[in-house]
matplotlib code that plots the C-alpha trace (Angstrom):
import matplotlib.pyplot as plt

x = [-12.5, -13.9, -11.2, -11.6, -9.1, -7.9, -5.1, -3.4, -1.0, -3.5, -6.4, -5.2, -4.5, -1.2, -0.4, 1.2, -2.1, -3.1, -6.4, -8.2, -9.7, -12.8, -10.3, -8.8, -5.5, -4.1, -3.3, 0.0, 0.0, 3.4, 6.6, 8.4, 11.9, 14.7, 17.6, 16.5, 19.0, 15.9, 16.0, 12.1, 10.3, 8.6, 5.7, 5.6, 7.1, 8.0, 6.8, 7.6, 5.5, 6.6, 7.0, 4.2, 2.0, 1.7, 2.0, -1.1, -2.8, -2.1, -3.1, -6.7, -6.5, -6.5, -10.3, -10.9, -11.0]
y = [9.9, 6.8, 3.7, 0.2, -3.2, -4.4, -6.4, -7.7, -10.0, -10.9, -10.6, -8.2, -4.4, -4.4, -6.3, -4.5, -3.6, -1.4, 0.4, 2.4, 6.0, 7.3, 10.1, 8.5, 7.1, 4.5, 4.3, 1.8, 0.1, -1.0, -0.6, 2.5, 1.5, 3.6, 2.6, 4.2, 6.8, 8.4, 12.8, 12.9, 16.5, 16.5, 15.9, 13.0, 9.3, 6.0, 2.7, -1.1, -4.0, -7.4, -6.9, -10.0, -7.8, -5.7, -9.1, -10.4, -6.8, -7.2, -10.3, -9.6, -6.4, -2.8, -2.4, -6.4, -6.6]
z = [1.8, 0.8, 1.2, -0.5, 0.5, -2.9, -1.7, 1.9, 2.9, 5.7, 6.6, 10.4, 10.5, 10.7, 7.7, 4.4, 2.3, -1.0, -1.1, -3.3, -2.2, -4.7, -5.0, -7.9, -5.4, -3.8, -0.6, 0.7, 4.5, 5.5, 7.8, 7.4, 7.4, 8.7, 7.1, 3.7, 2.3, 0.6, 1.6, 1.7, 2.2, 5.7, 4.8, 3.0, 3.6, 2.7, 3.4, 2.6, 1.0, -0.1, -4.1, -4.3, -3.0, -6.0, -8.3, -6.4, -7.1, -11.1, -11.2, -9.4, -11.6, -9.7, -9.2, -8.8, -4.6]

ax = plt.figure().add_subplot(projection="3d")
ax.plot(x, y, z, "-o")
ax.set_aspect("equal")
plt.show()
């Protein structure tokens, strides 16, 4: 799978981040919190980004990195 950066809050690893994949789907780096109430299947999960995150990704426009 082929991943592109569109957006970061930084420019580390371990900062919340959206990429693209050329599979047609993004792809979301973040903390998994544990004090969700969410009842996920085990095989997927849940992570969190600052809302502004996705504001900054609209605003460069989804494919604009």
């Amino acid at each position: 799978m082929k991943v592109t950066k569109l957006v970061s809050t930084c420019d580390l690893k371990d900062c919340p981040t959206i990429y693209a994949t050329d599979r047609g789907t993004l792809l979301v780096q973040g903390e998994t919190p544990g004090d969700h109430e969410l009842d996920l299947p085990a095989h997927e999960t849940v992570v969190e980004i600052p809302e502004q995150l996705f504001f900054d990704l609209i605003r460069k426009g989804l494919r604009g990195a």
